[in-house]
DRENDO-1510 file (C-alpha; in Angstrom, 1 decimal, always signed):
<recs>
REC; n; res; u; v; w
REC; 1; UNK; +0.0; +0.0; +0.0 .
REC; 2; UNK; +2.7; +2.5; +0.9 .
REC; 3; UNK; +3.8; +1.8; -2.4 .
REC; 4; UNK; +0.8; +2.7; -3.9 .
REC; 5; UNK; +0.6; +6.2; -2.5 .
REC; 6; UNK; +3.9; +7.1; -2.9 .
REC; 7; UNK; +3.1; +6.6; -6.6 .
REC; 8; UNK; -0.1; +8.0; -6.7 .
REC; 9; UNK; +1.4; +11.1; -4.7 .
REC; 10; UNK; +4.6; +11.2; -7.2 .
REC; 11; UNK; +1.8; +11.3; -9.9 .
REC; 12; UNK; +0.1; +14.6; -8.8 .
REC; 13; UNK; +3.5; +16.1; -8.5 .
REC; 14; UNK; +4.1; +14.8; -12.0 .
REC; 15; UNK; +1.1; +16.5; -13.4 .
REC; 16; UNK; +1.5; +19.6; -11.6 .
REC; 17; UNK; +5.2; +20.0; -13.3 .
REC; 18; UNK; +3.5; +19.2; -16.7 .
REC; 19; UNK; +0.9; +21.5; -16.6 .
REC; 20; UNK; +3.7; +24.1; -14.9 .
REC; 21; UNK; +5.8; +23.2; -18.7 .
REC; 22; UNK; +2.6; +23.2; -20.6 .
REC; 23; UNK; +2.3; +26.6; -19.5 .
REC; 24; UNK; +5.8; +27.7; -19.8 .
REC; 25; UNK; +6.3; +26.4; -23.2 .
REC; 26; UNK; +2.7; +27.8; -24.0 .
REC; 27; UNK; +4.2; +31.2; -22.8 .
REC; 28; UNK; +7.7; +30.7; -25.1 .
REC; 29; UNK; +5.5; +30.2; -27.9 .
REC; 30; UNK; +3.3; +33.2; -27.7 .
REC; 31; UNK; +6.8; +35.4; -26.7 .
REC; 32; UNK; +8.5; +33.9; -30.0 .
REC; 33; UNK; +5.1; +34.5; -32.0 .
REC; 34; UNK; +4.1; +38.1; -31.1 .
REC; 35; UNK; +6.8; +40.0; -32.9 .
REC; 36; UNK; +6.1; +37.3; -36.6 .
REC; 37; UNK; +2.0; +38.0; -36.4 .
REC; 38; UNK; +2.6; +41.4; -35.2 .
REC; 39; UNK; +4.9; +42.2; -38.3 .
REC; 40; UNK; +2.3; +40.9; -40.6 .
REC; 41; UNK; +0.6; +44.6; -40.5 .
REC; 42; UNK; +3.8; +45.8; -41.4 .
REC; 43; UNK; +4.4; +43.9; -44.3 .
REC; 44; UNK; +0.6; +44.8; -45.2 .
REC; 45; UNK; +1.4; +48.4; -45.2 .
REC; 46; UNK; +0.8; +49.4; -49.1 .
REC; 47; UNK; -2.8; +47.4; -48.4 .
REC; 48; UNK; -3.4; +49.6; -45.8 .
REC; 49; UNK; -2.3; +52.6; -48.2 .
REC; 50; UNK; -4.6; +51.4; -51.0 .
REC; 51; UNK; -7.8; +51.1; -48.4 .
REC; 52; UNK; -7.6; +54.4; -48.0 .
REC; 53; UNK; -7.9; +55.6; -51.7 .
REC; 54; UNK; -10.5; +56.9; -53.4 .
REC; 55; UNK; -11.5; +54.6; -56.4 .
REC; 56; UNK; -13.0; +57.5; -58.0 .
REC; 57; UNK; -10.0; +60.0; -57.5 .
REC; 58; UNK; -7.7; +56.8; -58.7 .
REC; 59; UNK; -10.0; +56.3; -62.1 .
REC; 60; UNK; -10.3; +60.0; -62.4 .
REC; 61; UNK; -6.9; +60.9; -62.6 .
REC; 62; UNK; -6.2; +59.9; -65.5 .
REC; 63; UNK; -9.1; +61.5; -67.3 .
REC; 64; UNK; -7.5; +64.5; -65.9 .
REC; 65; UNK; -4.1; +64.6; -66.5 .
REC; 66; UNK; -5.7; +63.5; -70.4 .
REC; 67; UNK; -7.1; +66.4; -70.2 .
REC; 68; UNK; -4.2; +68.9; -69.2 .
REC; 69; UNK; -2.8; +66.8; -71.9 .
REC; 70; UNK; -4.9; +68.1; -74.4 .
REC; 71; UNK; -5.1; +72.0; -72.5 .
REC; 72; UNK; -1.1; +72.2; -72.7 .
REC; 73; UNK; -1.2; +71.4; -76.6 .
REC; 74; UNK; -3.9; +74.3; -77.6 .
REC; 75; UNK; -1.3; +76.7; -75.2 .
REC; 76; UNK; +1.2; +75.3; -77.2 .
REC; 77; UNK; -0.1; +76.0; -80.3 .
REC; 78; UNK; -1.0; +79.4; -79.6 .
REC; 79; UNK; +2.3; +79.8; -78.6 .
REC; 80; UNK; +3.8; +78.7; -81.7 .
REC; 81; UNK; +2.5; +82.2; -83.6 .
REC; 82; UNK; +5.3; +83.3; -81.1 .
REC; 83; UNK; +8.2; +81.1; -81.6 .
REC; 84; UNK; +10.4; +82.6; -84.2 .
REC; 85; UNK; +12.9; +79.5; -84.2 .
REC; 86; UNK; +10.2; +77.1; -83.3 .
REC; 87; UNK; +12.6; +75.5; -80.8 .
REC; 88; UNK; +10.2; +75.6; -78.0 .
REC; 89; UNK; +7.3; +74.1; -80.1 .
REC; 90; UNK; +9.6; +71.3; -81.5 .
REC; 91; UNK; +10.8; +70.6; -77.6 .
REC; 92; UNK; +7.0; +70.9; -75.8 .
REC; 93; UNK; +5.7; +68.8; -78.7 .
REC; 94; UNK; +8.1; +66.0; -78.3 .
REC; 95; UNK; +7.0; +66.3; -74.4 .
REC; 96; UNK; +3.1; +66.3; -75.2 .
REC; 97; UNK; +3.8; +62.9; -77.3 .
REC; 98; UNK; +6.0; +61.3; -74.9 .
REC; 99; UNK; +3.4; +62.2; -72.0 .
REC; 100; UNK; +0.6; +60.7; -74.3 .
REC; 101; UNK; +2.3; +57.7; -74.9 .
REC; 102; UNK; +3.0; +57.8; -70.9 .
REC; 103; UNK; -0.6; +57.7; -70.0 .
REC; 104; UNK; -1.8; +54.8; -72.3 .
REC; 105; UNK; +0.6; +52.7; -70.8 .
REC; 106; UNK; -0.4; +54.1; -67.2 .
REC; 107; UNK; -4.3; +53.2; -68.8 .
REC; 108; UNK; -3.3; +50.3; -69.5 .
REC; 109; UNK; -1.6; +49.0; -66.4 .
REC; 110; UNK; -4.8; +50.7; -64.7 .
REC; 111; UNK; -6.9; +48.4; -66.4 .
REC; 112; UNK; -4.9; +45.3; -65.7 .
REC; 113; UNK; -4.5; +46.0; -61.8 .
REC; 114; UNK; -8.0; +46.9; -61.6 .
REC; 115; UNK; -8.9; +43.3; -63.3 .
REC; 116; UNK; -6.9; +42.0; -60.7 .
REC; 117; UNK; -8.4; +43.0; -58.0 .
REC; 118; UNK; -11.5; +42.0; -59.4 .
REC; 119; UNK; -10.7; +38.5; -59.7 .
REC; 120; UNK; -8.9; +38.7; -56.3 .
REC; 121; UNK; -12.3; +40.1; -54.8 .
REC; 122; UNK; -14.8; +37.2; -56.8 .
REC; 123; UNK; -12.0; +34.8; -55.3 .
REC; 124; UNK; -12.0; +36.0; -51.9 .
REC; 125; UNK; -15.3; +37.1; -51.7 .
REC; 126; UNK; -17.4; +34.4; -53.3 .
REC; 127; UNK; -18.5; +36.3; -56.6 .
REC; 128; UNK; -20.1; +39.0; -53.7 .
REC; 129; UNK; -18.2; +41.8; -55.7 .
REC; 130; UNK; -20.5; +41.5; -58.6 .
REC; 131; UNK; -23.1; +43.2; -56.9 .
REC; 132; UNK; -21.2; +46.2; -55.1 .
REC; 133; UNK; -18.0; +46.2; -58.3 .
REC; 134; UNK; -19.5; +49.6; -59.2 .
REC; 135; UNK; -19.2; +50.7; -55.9 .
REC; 136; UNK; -15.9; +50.5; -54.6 .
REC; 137; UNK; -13.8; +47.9; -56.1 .
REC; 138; UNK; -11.1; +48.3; -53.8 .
REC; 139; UNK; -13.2; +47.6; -50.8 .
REC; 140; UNK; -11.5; +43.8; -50.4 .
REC; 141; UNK; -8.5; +46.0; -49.3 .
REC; 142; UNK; -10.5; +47.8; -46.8 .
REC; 143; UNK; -11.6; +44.7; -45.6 .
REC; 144; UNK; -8.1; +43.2; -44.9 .
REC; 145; UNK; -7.0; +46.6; -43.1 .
REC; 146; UNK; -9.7; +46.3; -40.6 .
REC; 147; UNK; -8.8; +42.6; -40.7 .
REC; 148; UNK; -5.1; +43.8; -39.9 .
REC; 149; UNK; -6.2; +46.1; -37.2 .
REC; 150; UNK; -7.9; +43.2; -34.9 .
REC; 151; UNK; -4.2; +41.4; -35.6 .
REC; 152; UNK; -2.7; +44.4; -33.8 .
REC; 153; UNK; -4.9; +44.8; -31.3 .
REC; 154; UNK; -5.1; +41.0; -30.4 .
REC; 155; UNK; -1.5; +41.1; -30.2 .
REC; 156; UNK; -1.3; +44.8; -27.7 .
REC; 157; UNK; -4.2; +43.0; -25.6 .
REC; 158; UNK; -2.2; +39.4; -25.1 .
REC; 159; UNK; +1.6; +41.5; -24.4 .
REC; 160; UNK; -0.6; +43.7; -22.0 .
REC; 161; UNK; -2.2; +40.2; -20.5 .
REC; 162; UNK; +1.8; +38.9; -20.3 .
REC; 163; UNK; +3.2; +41.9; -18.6 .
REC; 164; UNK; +0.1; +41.6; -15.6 .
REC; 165; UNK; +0.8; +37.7; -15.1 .
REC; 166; UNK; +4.4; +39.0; -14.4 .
REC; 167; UNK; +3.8; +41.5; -12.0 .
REC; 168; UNK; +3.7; +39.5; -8.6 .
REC; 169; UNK; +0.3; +40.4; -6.6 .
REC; 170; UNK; +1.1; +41.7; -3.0 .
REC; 171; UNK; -0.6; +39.6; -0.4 .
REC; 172; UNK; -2.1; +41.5; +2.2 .
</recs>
């Protein structure tokens, strides 16, 4: 019988220490994961930039610098009763052409990252962006921001947690 206890006794102790390494190695864990899901929002920063633009002010633009575009070449033009050598037509033509040939490729890459992020929003969002695409297309990244914020603030709310398990409680 002695025997018996002594085991059964060595057994609580046993379980104690495991239960004192569960929760040391569950504490290692969280210290050595903290900083790598905390840093995610850092690498996620040019999401969080692009949740914060204005689709419309993004399609817009380059309607508008089109626009100035076509502006700068009548001011040109009128100009060009002025030039005597014609140097400064020559030289702000050439400009006016290589900025036109500027913006259709910004168009164009415009169009292709846009089509991405459509087929990244059907993808993530289950075909959902069909109904709100006219909307706000870039929405998804919104999404992930907020997404990104809970991340941070999980993270703040479990250091904070840490740091009060660590401060001894005085016994009255």
């Amino acid at each position: 019988r002695s025997f018996s206890r002594s085991n059964s006794s060595s057994g609580i102790g046993d379980s104690m220490d495991s239960a004192t390494s569960k929760e040391q190695k569950q504490r290692e864990y969280t210290t050595l994961g903290l900083p790598i899901v905390g840093g995610v929002s850092a690498e996620f920063f040019n999401v969080k930039k692009v949740a914060q633009t204005d689709y419309n002010s993004f399609v817009g633009s380059i309607s508008a610098l089109l626009a100035k575009i076509v502006e700068i070449r009548q001011l040109v033009s009128q100009c060009g009763k002025n030039d005597k050598d014609g140097k400064f037509i020559r030289e702000m033509n050439h400009f006016l052409e290589n900025a036109e040939k500027e913006m259709q490729l910004v168009s164009e890459e415009q169009t292709r990252v846009m089509q991405l992020v459509k087929r990244t929003t059907d993808y993530y969002q289950g075909g959902a962006s069909k109904d709100s695409a006219g909307e706000q297309p870039l929405y998804l990244f919104v999404i992930v921001k907020d997404f990104l914020g809970m991340v941070d603030q999980a993270c703040i709310d479990i250091t904070r947690n840490m740091q009060k398990k660590k401060i001894p409680k005085a016994k009255s």
